[in-house]
C-alpha positions in Angstrom: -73.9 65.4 -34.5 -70.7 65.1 -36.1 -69.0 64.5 -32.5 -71.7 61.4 -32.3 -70.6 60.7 -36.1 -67.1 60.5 -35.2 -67.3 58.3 -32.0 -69.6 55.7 -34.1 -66.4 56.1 -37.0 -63.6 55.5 -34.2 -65.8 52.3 -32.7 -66.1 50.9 -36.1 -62.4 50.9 -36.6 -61.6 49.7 -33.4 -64.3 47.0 -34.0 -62.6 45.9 -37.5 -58.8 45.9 -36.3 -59.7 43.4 -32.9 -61.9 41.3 -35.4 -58.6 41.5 -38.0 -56.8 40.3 -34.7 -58.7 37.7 -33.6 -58.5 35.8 -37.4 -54.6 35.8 -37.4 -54.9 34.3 -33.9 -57.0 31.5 -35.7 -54.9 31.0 -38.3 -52.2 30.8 -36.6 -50.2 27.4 -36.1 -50.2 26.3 -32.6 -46.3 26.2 -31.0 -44.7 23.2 -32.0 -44.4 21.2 -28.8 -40.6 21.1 -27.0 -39.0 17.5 -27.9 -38.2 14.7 -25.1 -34.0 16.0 -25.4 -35.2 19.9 -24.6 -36.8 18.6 -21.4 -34.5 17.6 -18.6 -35.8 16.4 -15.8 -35.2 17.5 -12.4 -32.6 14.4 -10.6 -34.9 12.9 -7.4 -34.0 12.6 -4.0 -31.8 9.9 -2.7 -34.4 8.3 -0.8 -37.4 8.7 -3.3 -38.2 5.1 -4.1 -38.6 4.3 -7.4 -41.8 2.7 -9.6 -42.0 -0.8 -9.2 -43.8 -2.8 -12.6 -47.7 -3.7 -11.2 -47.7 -7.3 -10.3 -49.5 -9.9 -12.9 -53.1 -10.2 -12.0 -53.8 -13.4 -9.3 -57.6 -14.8 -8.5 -58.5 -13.7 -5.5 -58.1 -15.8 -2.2 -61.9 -17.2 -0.8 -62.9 -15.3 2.1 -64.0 -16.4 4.9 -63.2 -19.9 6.4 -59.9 -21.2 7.5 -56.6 -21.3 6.2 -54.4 -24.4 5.7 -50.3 -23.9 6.6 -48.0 -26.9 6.3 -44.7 -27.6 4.8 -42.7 -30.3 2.9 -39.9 -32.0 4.4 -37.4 -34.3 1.8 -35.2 -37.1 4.0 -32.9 -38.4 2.8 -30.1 -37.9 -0.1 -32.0 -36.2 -3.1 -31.2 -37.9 -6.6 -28.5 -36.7 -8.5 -29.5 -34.2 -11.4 -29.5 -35.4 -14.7 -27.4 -33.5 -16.8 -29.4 -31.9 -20.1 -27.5 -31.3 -23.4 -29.8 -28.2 -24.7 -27.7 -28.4 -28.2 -27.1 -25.9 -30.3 -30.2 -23.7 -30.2 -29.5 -20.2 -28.9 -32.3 -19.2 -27.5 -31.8 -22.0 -24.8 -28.7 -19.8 -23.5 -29.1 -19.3 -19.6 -31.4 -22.5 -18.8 -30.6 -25.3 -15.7 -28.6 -27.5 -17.5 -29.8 -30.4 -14.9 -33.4 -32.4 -14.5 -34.9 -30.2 -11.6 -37.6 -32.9 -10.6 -36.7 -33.3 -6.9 -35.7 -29.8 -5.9 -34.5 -30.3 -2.5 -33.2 -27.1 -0.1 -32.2 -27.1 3.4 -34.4 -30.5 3.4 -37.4 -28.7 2.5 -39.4 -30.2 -1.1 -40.6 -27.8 -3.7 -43.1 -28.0 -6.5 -45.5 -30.3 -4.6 -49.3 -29.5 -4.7 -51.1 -29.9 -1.6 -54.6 -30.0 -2.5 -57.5 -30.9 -0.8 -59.1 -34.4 -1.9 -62.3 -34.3 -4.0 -65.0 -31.9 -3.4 -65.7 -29.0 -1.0 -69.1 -28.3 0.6 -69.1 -24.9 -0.5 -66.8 -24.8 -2.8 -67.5 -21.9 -6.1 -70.0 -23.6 -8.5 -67.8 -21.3 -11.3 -64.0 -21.5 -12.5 -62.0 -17.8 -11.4 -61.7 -16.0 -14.7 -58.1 -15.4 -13.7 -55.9 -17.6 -16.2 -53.5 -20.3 -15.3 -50.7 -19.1 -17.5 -47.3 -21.9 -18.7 -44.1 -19.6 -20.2 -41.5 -21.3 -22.0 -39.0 -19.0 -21.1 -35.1 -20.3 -22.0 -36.5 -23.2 -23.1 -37.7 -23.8 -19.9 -41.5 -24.4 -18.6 -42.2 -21.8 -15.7 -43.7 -22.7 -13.7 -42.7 -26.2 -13.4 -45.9 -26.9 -11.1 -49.2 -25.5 -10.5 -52.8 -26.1 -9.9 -55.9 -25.0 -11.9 -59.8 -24.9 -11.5 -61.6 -27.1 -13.6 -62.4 -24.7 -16.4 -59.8 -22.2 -15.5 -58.6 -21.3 -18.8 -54.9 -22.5 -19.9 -52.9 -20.1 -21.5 -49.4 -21.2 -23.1 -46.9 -18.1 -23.7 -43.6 -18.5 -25.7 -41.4 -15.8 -24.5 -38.2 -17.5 -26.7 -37.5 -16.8 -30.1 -37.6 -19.9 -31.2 -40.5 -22.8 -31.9 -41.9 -24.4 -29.5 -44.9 -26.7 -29.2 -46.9 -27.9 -26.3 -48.2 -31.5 -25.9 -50.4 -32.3 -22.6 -51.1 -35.9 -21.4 -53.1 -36.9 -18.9 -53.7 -40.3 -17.7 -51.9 -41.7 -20.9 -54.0 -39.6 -23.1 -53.2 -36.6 -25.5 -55.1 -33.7 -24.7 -53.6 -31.1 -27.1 -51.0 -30.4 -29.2 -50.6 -26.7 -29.4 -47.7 -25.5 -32.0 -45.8 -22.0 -30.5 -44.3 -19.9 -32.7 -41.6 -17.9 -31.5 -43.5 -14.7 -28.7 -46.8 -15.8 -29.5 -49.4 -16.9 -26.8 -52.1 -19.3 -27.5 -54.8 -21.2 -25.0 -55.4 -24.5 -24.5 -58.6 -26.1 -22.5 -58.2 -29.3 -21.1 -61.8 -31.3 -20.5 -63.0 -30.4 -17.5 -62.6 -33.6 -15.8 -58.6 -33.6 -16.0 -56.8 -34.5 -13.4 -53.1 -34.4 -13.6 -51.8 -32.8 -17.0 -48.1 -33.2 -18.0 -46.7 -31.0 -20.6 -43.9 -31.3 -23.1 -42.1 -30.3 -25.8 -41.4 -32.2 -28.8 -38.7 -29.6 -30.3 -37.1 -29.6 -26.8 -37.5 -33.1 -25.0 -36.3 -32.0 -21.6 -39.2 -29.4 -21.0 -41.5 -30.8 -18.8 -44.5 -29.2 -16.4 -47.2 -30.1 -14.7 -51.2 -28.4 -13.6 -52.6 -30.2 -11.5 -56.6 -29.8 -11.9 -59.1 -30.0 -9.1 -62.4 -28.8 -8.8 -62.2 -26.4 -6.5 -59.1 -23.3 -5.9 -58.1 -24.8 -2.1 -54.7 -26.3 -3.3 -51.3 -24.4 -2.7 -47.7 -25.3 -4.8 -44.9 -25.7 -1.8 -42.0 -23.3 -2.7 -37.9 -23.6 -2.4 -38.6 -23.3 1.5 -40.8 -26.3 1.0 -44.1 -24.2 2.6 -47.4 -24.0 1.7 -50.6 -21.9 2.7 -54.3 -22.8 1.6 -56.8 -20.0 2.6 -60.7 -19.3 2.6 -61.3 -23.1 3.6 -64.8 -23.7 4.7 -65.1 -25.8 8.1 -64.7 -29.0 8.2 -62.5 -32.4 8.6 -60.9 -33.1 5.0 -58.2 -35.3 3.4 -55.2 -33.1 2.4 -53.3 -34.9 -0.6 -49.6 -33.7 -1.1 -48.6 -35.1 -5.3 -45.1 -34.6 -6.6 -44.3 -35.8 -9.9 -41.7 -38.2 -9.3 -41.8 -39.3 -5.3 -45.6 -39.7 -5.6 -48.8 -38.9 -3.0 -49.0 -38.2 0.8 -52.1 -37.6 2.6 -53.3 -36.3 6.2 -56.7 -35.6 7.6 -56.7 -32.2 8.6 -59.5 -30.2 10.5 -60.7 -26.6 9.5 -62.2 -24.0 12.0 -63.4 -20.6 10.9 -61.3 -17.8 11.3 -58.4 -20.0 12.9 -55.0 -21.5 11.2 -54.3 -25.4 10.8 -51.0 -26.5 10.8 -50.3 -30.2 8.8 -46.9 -31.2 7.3 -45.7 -34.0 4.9 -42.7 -36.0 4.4 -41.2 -37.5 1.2 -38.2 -39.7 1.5 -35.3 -40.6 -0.8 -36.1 -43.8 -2.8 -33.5 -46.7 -1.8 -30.4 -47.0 -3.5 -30.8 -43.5 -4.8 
């Protein structure tokens, strides 16, 4: 009995001191953790690439159909650059300093939309809920050229630290008048049967950019190398329209097969006495 007594006393104590135990354990503050300087970081390979930023977000191209390759040709001698006097503003440090409207390299035309002409059997009854986005970057619009989806919404970012506003005109009309205070973003939408919207700046004169709306997302901007590439066309014969802000419009009939490439090119020549 007093063996059984003493065994029951022992438990007991043992029981109190890990209870006793497990109370300071609660109570106490949790490690402070080690900051960013303790940590060094181990050095990486030589040949371990490193993390490239994620691409902005671009609609998706149709699938199925055809697609549309081409390029634009310039012949000729391109105008002469205007000179632009950005004055004093700072924040226009690092912009072209010439009129870029007829951007000729190697011969080869940029900023011209090639779109196809009117509507598309089969075309997407809704807009892409990607956005068509305009940065005023150095006082610059970027970029100078692009095309939109009727109802695509327009957004208008102001990467400068200065004021900006953005005026679009279309067809002699004002659209909007959007006021951009310095790294703010704000959206515009045009009326949905807009066709070709110029933007400018009232602060800045010489800013200038185009979207070029269509109702349908088969239209391509040629690049410095003066191509261009429509995809997901649906079969069929069409009228391809190439628009460039200052030469004016070319077109070609061009015929689309599924699952096959067709090739079309356009020429803009140098106006005489230029």
């Amino acid at each position: 009995m007093k063996l059984r007594t003493l065994g029951l006393t022992v438990l007991g104590a043992m029981g109190l001191s890990a209870l006793s135990a497990c109370k300071k354990d609660e109570a106490a503050p949790a490690a402070a953790p080690a900051t960013p300087a303790a940590v060094k970081a181990a050095p990486l390979p030589a040949d371990t690439p490193l993390p490239q930023e994620e691409p902005p977000a671009q609609a998706a191209a149709p699938q199925g159909g055809g697609i549309i390759r081409g390029a634009i040709a310039f012949k000729g001698t391109p105008p002469k650059p205007a000179p632009i006097d950005p004055g004093t503003d700072p924040n226009c440090d690092g912009m072209d300093l010439v009129e870029q409207s007829v951007h000729v390299r190697d011969g080869k035309l940029a900023n011209v939309l090639v779109r196809i002409q009117g509507n598309v059997p089969g075309q997407p009854t809704t807009p892409p809920s990607s956005m068509v986005v305009v940065d005023q970057n150095r006082c610059t619009y970027q970029p100078r050229v692009q095309g939109a989806v009727a109802g695509q919404p327009l957004v208008l970012m102001n990467s400068d630290s200065t004021l900006h506003n953005v005026r679009g005109i279309a067809a002699g009309k004002q659209l909007f008048n959007v006021t951009q205070p310095p790294l703010k973003t704000k959206e515009a939408r045009p009326p949905h049967d807009s066709d070709i919207i110029r933007l400018k700046c009232d602060i800045h004169p010489w800013m200038t950019a185009w979207v070029v709306v269509s109702p349908h997302p088969y239209f391509a901007t040629s690049g410095e190398d003066g191509a261009f590439t429509i995809q997901g066309v649906p079969p069929g014969t069409y009228t391809l329209e190439a628009w460039h802000e200052s030469l004016g419009t070319k077109t070609a009939q061009v015929t689309v097969t599924e699952g096959q490439e067709a090739q079309t090119s356009f020429e803009f020549v140098a106006a005489k006495g230029k």
